[in-house]
N, C-alpha and C positions, 0 to 999 in steps of 0.2 A: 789201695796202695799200702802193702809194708810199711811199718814203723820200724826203725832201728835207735839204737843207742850207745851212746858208747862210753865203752868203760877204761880207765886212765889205771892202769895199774903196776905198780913199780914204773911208770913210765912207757910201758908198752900201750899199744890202742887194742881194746877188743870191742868185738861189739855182741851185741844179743839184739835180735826181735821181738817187739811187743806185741802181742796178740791182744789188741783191746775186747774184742767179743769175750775173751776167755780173763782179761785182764791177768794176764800171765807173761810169762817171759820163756821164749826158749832157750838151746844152747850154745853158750858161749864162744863167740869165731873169733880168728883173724881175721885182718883185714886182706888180707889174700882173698884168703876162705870168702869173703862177705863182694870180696871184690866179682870172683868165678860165679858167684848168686845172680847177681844185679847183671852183669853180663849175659849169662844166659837168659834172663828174662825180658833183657831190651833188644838181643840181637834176632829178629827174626829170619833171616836167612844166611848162607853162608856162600861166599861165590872164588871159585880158586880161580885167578887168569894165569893163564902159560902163555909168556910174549910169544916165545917160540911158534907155537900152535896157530897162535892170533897173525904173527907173523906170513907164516905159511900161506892160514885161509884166505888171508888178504891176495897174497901175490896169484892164488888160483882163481883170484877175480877176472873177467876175462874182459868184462867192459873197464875200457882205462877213465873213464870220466868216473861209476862207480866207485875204482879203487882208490883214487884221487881227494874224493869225495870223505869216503873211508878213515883213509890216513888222516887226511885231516882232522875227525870228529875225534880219533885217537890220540893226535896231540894238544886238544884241546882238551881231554879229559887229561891226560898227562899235567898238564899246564895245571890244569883248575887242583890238580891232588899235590904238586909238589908246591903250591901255595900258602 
């Protein structure tokens, strides 16, 4: 795991990484910049949903017990994410 640290300067945050093996320091980031790092490295996949799309496929479901079924599990993930 990454070491960071951060630096208070005039009042802004920056940070730098510490590389213990090397006991060294890299270069100097924002916390933007430190934020885009740590994001890419915890997010392993990326998933786009189009209701639209999701929509549709749903309705070209032709068993009504499946689609039923369906919608449901979808308001239930709806439900669980605007929690």
């Amino acid at each position: 795991m990454r070491t960071y640290h951060r630096l208070i300067i005039e009042g802004e945050n920056y940070y730098r990484e510490y590389c213990h093996g090397l006991q060294k320091y890299h270069e100097v980031m924002t916390e933007q910049e430190l934020m885009e790092i740590l994001l890419e490295e915890a997010v392993e996949d990326e998933i786009e949903i189009n209701q639209a799309r999701i929509e549709n496929a749903v309705r070209r479901i032709t068993d009504r017990d499946d689609r039923e079924l369906l919608n449901s599990y979808i308001c239930y993930l709806e439900r669980i994410i605007n929690e």
